[in-house]
N, C-alpha and C positions, 0 to 999 in steps of 0.2 A: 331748241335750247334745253339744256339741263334739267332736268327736274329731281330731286331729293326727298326720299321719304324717310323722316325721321322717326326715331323710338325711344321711351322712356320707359323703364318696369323696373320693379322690384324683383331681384333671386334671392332665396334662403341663400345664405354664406356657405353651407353647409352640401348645395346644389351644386357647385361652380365647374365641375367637370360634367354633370349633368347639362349643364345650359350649353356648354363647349362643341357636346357631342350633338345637342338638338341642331345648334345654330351651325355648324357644318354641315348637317344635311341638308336642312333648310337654306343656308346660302347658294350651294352646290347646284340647289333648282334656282333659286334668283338669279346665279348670275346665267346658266342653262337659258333664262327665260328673258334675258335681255338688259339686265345690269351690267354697268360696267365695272362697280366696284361698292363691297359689301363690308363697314366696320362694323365690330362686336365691341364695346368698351365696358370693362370691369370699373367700375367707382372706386378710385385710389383715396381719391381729394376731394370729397363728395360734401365740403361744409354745411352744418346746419344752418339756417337764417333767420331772420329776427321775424318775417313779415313772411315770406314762403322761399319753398326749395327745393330741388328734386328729390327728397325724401316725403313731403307734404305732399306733392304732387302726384305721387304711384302709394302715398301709403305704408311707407316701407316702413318695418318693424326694425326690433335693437338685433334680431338676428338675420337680417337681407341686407344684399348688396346692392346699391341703385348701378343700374345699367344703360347706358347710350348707346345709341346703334341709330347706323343710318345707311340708307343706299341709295348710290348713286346711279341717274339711268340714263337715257343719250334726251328722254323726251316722255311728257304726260302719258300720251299717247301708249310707249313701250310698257309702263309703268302700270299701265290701266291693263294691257293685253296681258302682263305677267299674270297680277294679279288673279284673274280671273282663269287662269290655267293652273295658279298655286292652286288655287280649293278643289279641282279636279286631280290632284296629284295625288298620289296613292302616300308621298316620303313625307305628306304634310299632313295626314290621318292622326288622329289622336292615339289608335291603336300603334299606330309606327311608330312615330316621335311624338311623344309627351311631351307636353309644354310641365318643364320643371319648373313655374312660377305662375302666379296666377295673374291670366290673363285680361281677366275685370280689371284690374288696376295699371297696365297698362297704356300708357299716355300715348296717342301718336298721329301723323301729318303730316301732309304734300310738301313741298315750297319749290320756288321759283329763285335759284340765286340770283343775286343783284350783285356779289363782290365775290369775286375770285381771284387769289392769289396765288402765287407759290409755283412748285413745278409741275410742270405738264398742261395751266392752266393758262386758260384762252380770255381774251377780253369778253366780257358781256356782252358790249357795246358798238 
């Protein structure tokens, strides 16, 4: 079954070709390492909220962009074996690709879909 690892962070506004170029390298080994599909999502429509929001949530200041991203993989399993092959990667070093945002604030998590729609997409069930 599918498994999904989601993201949430904060980028300075001022970064956003920065985070462009991290997150291509960075993907280029994900999906290398057994994704099958990698979104980067800039915050267009990112409303404030009364009670909380993905700006509370990563901390983001009046000069950051909140960020969504998520990849898609065939299985936990793939997902767990990337993983552990990212931190041995040399294009995932700090000295290579800098994380242009700070990675303490950061939100992020597995899941299991339950509903899939749309094209290309298979019943759960």
């Amino acid at each position: 079954m599918a498994y999904i690892s989601g993201f949430v962070l904060a980028v300075p506004t001022n970064k956003k070709d920065a985070f462009i170029k991290h997150a291509n390298l960075a993907d280029a080994a994900i999906l290398e390492y057994g994704a099958t599909r990698v979104f980067e999502c800039w915050g267009i429509d990112v409303p404030q909220g009364k009670q909380t929001d993905f700006h509370r949530a990563v901390q983001a200041k009046e000069d950051e962009t909140v960020v969504f991203s998520w990849i898609e993989w065939p299985d936990k399993a793939t997902c767990d074996a990337a993983m552990e092959k990212m931190m041995a990667d040399p294009r995932m070093s700090e000295e290579r690709n800098p994380m242009p945002f700070d990675g303490k604030r950061m939100i992020f998590g597995g899941f299991e879909p339950v509903v899939a729609l749309g094209s290309g997409s298979a019943p759960l069930v």
